[in-house]
mmCIF file of the C-alpha atoms, coordinates in Angstrom:
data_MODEL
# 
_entry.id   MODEL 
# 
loop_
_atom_site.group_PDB 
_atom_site.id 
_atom_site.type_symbol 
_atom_site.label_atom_id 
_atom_site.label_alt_id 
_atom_site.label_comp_id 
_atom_site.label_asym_id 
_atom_site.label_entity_id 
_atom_site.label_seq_id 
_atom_site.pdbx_PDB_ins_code 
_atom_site.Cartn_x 
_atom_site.Cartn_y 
_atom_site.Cartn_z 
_atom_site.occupancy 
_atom_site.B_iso_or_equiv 
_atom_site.pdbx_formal_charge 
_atom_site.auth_seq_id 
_atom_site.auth_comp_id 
_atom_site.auth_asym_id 
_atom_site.auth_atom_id 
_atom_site.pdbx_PDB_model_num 
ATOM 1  C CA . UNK A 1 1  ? 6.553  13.618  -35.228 1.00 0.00 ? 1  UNK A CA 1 
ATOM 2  C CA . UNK A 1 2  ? 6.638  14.340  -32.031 1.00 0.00 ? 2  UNK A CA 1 
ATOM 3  C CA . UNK A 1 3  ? 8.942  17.279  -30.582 1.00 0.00 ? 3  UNK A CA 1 
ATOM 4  C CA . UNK A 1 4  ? 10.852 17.879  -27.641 1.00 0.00 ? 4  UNK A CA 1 
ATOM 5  C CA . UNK A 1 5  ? 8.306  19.385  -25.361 1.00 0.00 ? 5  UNK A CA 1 
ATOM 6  C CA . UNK A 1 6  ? 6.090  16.788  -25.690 1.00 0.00 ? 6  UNK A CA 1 
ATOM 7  C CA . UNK A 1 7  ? 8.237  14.055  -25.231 1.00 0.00 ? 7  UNK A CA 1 
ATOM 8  C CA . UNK A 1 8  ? 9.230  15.812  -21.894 1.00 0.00 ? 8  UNK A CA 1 
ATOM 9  C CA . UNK A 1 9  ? 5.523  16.277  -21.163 1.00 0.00 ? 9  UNK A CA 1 
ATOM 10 C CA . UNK A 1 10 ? 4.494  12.145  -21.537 1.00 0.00 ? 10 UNK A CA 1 
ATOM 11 C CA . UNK A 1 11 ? 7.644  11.731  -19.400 1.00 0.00 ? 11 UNK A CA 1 
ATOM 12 C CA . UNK A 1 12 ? 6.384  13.503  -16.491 1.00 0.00 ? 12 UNK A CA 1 
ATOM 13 C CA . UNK A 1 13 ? 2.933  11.746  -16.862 1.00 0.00 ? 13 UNK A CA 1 
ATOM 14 C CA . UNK A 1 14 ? 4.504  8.703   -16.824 1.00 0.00 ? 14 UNK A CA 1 
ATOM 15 C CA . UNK A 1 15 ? 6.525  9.498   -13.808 1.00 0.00 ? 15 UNK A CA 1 
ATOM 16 C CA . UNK A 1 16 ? 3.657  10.967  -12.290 1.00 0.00 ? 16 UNK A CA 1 
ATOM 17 C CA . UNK A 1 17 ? 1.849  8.016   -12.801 1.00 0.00 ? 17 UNK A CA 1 
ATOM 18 C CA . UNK A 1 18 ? 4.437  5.435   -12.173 1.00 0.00 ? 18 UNK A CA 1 
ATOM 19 C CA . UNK A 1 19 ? 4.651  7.451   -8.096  1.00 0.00 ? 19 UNK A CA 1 
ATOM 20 C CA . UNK A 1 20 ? 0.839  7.547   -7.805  1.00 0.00 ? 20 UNK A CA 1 
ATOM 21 C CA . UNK A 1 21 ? 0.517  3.413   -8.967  1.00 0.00 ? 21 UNK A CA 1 
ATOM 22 C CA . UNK A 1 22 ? 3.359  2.595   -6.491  1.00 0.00 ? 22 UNK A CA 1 
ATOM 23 C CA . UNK A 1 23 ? 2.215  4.611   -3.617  1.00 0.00 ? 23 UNK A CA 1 
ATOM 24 C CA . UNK A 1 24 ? -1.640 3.065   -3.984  1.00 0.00 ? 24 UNK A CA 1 
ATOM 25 C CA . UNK A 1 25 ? 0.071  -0.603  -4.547  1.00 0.00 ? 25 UNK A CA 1 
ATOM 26 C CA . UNK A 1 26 ? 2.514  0.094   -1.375  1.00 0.00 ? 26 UNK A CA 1 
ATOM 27 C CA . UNK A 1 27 ? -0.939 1.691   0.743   1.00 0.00 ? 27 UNK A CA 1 
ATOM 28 C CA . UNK A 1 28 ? -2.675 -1.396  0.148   1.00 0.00 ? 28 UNK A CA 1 
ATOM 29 C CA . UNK A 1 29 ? -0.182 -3.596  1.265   1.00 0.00 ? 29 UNK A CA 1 
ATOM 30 C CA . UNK A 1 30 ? 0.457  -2.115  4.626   1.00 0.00 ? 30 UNK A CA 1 
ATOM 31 C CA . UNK A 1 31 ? -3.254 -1.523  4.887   1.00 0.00 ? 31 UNK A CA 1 
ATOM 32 C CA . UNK A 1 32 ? -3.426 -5.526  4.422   1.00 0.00 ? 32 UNK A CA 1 
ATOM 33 C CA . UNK A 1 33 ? -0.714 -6.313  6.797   1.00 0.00 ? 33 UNK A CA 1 
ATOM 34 C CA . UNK A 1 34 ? -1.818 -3.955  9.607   1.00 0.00 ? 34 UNK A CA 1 
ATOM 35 C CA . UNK A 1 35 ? -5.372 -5.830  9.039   1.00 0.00 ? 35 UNK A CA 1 
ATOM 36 C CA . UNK A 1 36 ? -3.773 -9.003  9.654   1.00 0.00 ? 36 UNK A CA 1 
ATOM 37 C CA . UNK A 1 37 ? -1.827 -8.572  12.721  1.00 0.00 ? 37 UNK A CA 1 
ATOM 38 C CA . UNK A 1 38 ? -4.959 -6.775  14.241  1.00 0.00 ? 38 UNK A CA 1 
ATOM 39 C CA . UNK A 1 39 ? -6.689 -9.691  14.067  1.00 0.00 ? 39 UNK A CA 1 
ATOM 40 C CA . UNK A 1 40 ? -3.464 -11.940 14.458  1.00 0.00 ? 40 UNK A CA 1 
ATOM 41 C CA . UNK A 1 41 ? -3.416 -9.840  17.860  1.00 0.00 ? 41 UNK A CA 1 
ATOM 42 C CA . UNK A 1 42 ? -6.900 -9.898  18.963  1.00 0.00 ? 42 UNK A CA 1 
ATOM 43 C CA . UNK A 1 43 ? -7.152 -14.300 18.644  1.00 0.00 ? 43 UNK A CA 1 
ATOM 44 C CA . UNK A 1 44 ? -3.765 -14.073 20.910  1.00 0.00 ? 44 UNK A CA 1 
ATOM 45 C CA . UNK A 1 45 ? -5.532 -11.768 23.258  1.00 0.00 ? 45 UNK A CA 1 
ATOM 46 C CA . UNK A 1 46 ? -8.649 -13.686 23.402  1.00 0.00 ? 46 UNK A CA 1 
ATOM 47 C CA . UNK A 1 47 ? -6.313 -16.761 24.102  1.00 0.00 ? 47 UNK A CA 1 
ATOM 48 C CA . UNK A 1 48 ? -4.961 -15.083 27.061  1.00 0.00 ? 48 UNK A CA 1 
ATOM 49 C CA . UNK A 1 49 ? -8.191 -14.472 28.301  1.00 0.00 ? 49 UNK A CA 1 
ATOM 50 C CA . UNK A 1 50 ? -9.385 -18.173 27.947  1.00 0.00 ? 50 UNK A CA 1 
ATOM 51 C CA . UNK A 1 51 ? -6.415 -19.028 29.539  1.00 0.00 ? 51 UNK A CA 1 
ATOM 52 C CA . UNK A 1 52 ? -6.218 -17.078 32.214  1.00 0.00 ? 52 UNK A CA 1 
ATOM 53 C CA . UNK A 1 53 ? -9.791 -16.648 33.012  1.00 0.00 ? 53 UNK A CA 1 
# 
C-alpha cells in the first residue's frame, strides 16, 4: 500500500515534471517561431534591397 507521504511525494514529481515538459514544449515553440520570422524578415529585407537597388 502506499501511504500518505508518498502519495504526496509522486505528486510533486509529477507536478514537477508536468512544469519542466511544458516549459521545454513552450521554449521550443517560440524558439521555432522567432526562427521563422528571422528569416521571414531577412527575404523581405533582401526584397527591399532588389528593389530599391
Amino acid at each position: 500500500m502506499v501511504n500518505n507521504h508518498q502519495m504526496q511525494s509522486i505528486r510533486i514529481r509529477l507536478v514537477i515534471l508536468f512544469i519542466v515538459v511544458t516549459t521545454i514544449a513552450l521554449a521550443t515553440f517560440e524558439m521555432y517561431g522567432q526562427f521563422q520570422l528571422s528569416h521571414r524578415l531577412e527575404q523581405r529585407f533582401s526584397q527591399l534591397m532588389n528593389y530599391s537597388g
